[in-house]
RODO-2510 file (C-alpha; in nm, 4 decimals, decimal comma):
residues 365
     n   res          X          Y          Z
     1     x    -9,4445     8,1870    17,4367
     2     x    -9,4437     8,1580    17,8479
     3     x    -9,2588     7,8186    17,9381
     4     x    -9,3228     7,7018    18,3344
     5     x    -9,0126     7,5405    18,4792
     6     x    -9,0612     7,3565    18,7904
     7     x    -8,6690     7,3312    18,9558
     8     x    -8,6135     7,0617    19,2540
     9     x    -8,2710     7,1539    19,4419
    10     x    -8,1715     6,9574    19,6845
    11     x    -8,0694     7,1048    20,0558
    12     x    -7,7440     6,9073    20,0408
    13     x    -7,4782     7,2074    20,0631
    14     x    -7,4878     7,4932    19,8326
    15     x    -7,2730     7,3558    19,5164
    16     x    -7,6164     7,2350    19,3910
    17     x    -7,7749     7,5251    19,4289
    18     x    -7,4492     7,6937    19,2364
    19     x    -7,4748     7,5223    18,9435
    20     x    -7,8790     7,5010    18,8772
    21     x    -7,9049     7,8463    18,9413
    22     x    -7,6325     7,9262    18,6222
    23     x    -7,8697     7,6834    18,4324
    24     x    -8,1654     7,8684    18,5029
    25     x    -7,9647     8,2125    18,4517
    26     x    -7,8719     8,0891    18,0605
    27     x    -8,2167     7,9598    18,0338
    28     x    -8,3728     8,3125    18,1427
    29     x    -8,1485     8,5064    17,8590
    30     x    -8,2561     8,3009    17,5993
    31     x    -8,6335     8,2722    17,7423
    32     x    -8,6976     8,5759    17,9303
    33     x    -9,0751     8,4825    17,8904
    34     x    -8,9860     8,1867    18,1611
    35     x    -9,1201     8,1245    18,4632
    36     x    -8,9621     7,8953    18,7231
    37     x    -9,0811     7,7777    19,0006
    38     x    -8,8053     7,6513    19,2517
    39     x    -8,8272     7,3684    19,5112
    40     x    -8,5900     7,3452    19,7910
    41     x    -8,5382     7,3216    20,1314
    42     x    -8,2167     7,5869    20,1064
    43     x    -8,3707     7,8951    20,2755
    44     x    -8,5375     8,1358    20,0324
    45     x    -8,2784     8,4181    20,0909
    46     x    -8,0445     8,1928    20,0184
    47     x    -8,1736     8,1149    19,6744
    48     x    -8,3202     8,4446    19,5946
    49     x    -7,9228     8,5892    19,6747
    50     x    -7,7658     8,4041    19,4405
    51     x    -8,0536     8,4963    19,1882
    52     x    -8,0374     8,8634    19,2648
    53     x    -8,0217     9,0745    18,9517
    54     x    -7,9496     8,7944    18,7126
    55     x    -8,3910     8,6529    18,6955
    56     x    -8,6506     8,8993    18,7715
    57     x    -8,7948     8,8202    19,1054
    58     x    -9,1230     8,8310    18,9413
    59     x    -9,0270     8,5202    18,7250
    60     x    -8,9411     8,3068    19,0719
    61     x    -9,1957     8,1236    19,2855
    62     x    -9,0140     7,9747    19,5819
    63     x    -9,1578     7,6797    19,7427
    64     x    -8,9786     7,5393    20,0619
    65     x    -8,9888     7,1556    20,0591
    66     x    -9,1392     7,1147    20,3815
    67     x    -9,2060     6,7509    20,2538
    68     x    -8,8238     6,7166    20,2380
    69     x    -8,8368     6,5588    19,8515
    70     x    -8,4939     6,4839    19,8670
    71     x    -8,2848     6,4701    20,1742
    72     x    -7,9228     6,4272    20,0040
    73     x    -7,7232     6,2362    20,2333
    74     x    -7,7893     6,3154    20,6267
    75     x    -7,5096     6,4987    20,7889
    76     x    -7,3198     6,4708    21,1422
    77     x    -7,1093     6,7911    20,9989
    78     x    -6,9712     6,9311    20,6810
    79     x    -6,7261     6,6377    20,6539
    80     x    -6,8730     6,3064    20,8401
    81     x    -7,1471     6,1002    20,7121
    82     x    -7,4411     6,0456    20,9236
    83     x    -7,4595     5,6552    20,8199
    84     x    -7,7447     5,5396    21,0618
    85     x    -7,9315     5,8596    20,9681
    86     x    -7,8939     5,8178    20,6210
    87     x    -8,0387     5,4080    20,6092
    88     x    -8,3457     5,4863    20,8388
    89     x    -8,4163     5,7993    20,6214
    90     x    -8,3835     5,6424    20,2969
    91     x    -8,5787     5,3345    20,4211
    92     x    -8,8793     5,5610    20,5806
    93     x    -8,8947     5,7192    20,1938
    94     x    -8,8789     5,3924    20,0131
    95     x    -9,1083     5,2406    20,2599
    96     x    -9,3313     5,4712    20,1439
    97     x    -9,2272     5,4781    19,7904
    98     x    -9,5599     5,5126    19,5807
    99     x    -9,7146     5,7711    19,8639
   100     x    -9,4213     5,9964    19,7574
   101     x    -9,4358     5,9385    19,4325
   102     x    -9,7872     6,0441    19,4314
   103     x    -9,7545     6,3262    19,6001
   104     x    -9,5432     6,4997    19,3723
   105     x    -9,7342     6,4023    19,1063
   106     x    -9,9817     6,6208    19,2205
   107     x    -9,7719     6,8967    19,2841
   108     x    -9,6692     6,9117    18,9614
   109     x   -10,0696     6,8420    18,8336
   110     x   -10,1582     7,1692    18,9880
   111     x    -9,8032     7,3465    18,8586
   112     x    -9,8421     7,2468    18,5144
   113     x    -9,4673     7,2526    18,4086
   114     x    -9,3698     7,2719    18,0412
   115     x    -9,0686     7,0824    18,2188
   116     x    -8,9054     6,9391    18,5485
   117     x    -8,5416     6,9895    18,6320
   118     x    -8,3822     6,7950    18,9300
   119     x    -8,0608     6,8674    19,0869
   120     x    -8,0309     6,6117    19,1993
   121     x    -8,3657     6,4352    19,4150
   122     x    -8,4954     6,1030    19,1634
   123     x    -8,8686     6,1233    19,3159
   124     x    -8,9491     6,4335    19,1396
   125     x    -8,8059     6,2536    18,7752
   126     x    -8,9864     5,9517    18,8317
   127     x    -9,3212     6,1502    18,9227
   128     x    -9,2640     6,3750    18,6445
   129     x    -9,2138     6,0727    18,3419
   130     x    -9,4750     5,9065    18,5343
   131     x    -9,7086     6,2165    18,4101
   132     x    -9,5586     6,2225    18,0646
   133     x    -9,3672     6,5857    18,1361
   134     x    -8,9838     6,5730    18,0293
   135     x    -8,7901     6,5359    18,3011
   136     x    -8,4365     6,6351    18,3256
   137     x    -8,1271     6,5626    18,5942
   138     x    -7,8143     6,7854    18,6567
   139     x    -7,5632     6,7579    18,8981
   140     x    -7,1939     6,5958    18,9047
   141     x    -7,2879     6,2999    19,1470
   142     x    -7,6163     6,0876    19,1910
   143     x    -7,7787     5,9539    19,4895
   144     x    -7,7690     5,5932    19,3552
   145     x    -7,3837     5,5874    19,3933
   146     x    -7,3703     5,7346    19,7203
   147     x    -7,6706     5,4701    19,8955
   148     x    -7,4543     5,2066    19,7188
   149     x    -7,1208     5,3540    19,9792
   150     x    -7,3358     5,4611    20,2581
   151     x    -7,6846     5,2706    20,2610
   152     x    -7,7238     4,8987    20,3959
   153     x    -7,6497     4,6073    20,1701
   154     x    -7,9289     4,4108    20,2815
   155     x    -8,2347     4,3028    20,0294
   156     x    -8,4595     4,6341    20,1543
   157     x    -8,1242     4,8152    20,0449
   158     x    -8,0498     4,6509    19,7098
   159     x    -8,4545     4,7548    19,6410
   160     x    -8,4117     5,1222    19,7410
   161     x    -8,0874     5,0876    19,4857
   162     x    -8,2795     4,9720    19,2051
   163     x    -8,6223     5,1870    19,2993
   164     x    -8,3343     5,5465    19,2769
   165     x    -8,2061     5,3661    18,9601
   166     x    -8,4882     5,3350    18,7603
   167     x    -8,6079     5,6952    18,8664
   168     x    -8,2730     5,8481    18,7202
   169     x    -8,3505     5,6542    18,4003
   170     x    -8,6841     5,7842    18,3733
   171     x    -8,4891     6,1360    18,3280
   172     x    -8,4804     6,2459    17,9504
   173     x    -8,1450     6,2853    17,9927
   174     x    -7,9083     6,3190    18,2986
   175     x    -7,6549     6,6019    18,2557
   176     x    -7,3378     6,5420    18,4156
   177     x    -7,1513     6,8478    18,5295
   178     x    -6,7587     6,7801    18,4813
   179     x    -6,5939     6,6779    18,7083
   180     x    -6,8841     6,4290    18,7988
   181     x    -6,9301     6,0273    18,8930
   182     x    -6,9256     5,7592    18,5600
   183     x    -7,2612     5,6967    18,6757
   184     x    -7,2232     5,3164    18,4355
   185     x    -7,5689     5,2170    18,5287
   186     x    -7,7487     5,5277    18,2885
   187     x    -7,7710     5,5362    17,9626
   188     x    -7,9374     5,8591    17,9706
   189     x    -7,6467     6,0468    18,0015
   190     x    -7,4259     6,3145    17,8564
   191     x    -7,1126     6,4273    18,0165
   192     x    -7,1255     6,8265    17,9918
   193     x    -6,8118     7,0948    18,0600
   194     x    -6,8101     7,2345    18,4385
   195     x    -7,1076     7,4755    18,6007
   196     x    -7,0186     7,7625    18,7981
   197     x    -7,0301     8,1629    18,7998
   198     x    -6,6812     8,3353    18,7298
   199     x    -6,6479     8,5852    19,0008
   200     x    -6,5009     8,9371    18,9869
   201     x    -6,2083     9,0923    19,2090
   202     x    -6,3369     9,3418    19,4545
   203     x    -6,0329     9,3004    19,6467
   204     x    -5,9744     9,6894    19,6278
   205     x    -6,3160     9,7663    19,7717
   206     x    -6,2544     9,5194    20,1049
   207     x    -5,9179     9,7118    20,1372
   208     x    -6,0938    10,0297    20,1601
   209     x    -6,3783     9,9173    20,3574
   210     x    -6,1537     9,6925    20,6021
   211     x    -5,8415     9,8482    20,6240
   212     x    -5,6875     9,5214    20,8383
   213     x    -5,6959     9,3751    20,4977
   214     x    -5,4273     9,6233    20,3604
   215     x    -5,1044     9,4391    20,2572
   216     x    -5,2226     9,0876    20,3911
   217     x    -5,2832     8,7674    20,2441
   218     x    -5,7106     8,7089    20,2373
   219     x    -5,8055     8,3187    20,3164
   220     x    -6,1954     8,2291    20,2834
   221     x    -6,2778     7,9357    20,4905
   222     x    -6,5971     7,7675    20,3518
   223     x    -6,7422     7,4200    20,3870
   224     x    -6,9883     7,5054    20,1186
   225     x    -7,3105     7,5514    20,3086
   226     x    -7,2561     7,3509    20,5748
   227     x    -7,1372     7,4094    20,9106
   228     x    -6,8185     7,2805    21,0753
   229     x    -6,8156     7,3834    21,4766
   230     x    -6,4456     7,4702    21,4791
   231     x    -6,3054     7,6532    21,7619
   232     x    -6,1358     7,9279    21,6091
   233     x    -5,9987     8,1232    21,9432
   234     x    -5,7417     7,8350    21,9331
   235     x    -5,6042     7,9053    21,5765
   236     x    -5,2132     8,0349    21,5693
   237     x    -5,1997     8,3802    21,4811
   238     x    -5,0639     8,4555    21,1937
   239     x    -4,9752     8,8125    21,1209
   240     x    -4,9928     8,8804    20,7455
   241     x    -5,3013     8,6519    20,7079
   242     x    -5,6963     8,7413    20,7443
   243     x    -5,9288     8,4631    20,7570
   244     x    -6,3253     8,5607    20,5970
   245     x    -6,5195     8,2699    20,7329
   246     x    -6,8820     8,1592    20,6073
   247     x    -7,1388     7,9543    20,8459
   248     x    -7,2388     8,0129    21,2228
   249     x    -6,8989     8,0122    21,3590
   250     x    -6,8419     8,2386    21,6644
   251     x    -6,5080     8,4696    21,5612
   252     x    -6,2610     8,6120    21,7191
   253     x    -6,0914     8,9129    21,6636
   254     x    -5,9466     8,9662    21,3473
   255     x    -6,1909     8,7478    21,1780
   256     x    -6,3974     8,8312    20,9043
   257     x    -6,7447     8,6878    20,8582
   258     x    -6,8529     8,6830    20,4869
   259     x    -7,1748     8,8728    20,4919
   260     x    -6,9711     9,1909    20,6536
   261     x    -6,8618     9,2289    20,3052
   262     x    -7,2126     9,2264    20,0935
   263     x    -7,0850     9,1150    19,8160
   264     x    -7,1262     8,8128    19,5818
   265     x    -6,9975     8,4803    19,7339
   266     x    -6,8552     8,4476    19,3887
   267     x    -6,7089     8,7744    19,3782
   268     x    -6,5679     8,7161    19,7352
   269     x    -6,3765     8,3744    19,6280
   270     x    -6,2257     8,5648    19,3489
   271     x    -6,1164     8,8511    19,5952
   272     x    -5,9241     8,6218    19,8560
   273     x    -5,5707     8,4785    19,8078
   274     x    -5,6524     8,1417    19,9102
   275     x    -5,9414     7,9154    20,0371
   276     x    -5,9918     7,6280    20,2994
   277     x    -6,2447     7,3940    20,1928
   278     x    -6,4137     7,0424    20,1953
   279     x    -6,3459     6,8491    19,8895
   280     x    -6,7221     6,9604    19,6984
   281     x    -6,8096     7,0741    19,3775
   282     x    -6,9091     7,4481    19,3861
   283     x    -6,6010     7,5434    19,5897
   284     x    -6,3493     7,3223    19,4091
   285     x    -6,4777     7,4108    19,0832
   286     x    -6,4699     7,8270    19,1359
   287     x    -6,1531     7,7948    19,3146
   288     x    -6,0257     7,6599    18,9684
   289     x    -6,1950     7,8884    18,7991
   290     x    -6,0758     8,1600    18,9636
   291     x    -5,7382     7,9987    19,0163
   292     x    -5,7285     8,0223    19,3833
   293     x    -5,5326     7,7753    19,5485
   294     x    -5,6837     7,5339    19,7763
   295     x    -5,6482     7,3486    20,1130
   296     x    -5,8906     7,0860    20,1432
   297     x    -6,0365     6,8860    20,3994
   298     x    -6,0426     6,5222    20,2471
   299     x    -6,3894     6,3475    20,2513
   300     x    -6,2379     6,0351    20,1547
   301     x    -6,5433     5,8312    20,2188
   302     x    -6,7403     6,0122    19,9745
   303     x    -6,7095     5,8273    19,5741
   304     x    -6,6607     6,1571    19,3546
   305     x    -6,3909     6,2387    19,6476
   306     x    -6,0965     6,1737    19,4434
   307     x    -6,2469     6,2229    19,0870
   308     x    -6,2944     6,5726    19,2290
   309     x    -5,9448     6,6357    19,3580
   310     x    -5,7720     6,4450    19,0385
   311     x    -5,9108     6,7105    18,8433
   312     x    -5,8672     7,0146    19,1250
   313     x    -5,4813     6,8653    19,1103
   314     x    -5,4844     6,9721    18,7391
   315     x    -5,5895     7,2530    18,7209
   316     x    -5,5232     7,4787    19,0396
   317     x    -5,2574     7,4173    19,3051
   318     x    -5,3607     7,1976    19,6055
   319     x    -5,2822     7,0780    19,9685
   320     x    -5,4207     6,8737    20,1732
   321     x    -5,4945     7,0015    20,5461
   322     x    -5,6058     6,6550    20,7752
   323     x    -5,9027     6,6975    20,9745
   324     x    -5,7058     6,7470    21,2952
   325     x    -5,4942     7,0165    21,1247
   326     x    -5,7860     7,1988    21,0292
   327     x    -5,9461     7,2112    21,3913
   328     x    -5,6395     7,3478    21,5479
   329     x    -5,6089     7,6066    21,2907
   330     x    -5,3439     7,6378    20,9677
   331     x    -4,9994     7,7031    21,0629
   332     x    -4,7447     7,9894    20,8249
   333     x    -4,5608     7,6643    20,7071
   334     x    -4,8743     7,5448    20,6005
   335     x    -5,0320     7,8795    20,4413
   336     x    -4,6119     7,9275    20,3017
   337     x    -4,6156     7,6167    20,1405
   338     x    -4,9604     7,6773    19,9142
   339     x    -4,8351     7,9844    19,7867
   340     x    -4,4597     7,8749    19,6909
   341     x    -4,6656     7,6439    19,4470
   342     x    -4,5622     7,7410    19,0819
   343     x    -4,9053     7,8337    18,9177
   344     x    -5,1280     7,6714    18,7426
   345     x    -5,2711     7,9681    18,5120
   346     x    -5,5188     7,7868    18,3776
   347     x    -5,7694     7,9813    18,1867
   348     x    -6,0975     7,8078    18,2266
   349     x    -6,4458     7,9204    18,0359
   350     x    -6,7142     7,9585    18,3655
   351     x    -7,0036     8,0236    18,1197
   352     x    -6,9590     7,7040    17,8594
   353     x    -7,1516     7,4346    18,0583
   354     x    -7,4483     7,6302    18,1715
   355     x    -7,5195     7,7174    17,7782
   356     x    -7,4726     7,3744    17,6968
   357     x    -7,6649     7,1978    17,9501
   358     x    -7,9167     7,5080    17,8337
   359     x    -7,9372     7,3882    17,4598
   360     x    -7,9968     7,0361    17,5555
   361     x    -8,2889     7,1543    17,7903
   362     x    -8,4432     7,3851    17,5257
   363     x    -8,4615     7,0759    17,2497
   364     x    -8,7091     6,8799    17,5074
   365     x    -8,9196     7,2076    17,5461
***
């Protein structure tokens, strides 16, 4: 029998996208009758890319959230928090609180969804319970804990708290992706094994196609959908290293931007030697996988910041590069000292958490 799956993802870097999109994937192979429809404000090539090959594109119906469901946490760049941003965004929303809620209730009226998945916006659960559809949440952090660090403490703030509260326990259940925030205030939870696609080497086919690549050590620079405006004509040269950068970074010579290589961004991460990162969960979690050692960028600020690199610690080998460091470019100490790290060789199953999080999904359906 057909089953319609409406899918809110928020914009808020491309982890979330990563791990809804191996839900959906594990959801497809068991019910191939399924069709999803996905809302998100990450561009539609975007989406449909990491779908390619995996979900008919007949089965997707891609609707850009022009009405900006859920904003995540407004940015000054990959790393920084946009503070003021985020309090007069939240309030505007809040302010406005039934109006939205509305709205998406008739979205989903006219969809008609056997179910609503949320990774991780709390307007679409609330709207969803509200209309009596199951409503499910996935991700590894929630926006209540993050207003609670970045959003004001006055009595309009404490509401918004308690209005994104009582939306995530509207949820059926919210599935927490390991490594993910206690989250103390649901009791709709259940803590679920790690989300992400295991990539494959294709490390022979960049050789062949970029023969700079031969013999040297491949580092993939990646804030994880977002951009960082880093100057790399400044960065020492470093002779047996080749950096593959993501984003809209203007490189030099000797850089490699990913989509040269048309390949996976999966597959790429599993290719590369090392990666340079922002302390998130899709690149953390497949540089485990994978067991690529990491440099991160610390976002110390952020509350699943050192949940997220207590568990990186364990399981792959880890330094930290400051944000100062990481402007003026990594240094051969720097790259010498990652890789004289004894390994971790863990061996980590990718596909465990998307079946699980798969079988709890089916039993609302």
């Amino acid at each position: 029998m057909k089953k319609n799956i409406v899918v809110y993802i928020t914009g808020h870097g491309y982890g979330h996208l990563s791990q809804t999109i191996e839900v959906l994937i594990a959801l497809f192979r068991i019910k191939p009758q399924t069709q999803f429809t996905l809302i998100t404000s990450i561009p539609e090539v975007m989406v449909l890319t990491r779908i390619a090959e995996r979900i008919p594109v007949s089965h997707i119906d891609y609707v850009n959230d022009d009405a900006k469901t859920d904003i995540g946490i407004p940015m000054v760049d990959a790393i920084q928090v946009n503070q003021e941003e985020t309090i007069a965004a939240y309030k505007r929303i809040h302010r406005q609180w039934t109006s939205h809620i509305k709205f998406e209730e008739q979205r989903l009226v006219a969809l008609k969804p056997d179910i609503v998945l949320s990774n991780v916006g709390y307007v679409a659960l609330q709207a969803g319970a509200n209309l009596d559809i199951p409503s499910v949440a996935l991700c590894s952090l929630d926006w209540a804990t993050t207003w609670a660090k970045f959003g004001s403490q006055d009595g309009e703030g404490k509401e918004i708290f308690n209005q994104i509260v009582e939306a995530y326990r509207s949820a059926k259940i919210f599935l927490q992706m390991t490594p993910h925030l206690p989250m103390l205030f649901l009791k709709n939870t259940i803590s679920v094994p790690f989300v992400v696609r295991q990539g494959k080497s294709k490390r022979q086919f960049i050789d062949q196609r970029f023969s700079q690549c031969l013999g040297k050590k491949l580092i993939l620079i990646s804030m994880g959908g977002m951009d960082a405006e880093i100057n790399f004509d400044q960065w020492p040269k470093i002779d047996h290293v080749i950096y593959i950068v993501t984003g809209r970074n203007t490189l030099p010579k000797g850089f490699i931007h990913s989509d040269e290589l048309k390949l996976d961004f999966s597959d790429i991460m599993a290719s590369v030697d090392a990666v340079l990162t922002k302390t998130g969960y899709g690149m953390v979690v497949e540089s485990v996988v994978n067991q690529i050692p990491l440099f991160y960028v610390a976002r110390i600020d952020w509350p699943e910041h050192e949940i997220m690199l207590e568990w990186c610690k364990e399981n792959n080998c880890v330094l930290e590069v400051t944000r100062s460091e990481f402007e003026q470019g990594l240094t051969k100490d720097q790259i010498d000292n990652l890789f004289s790290l004894p390994a971790k060789n863990k061996v980590l199953e990718a596909g465990q958490g998307a079946e699980i999080c798969t079988n709890y999904i089916l039993s609302l359906m």
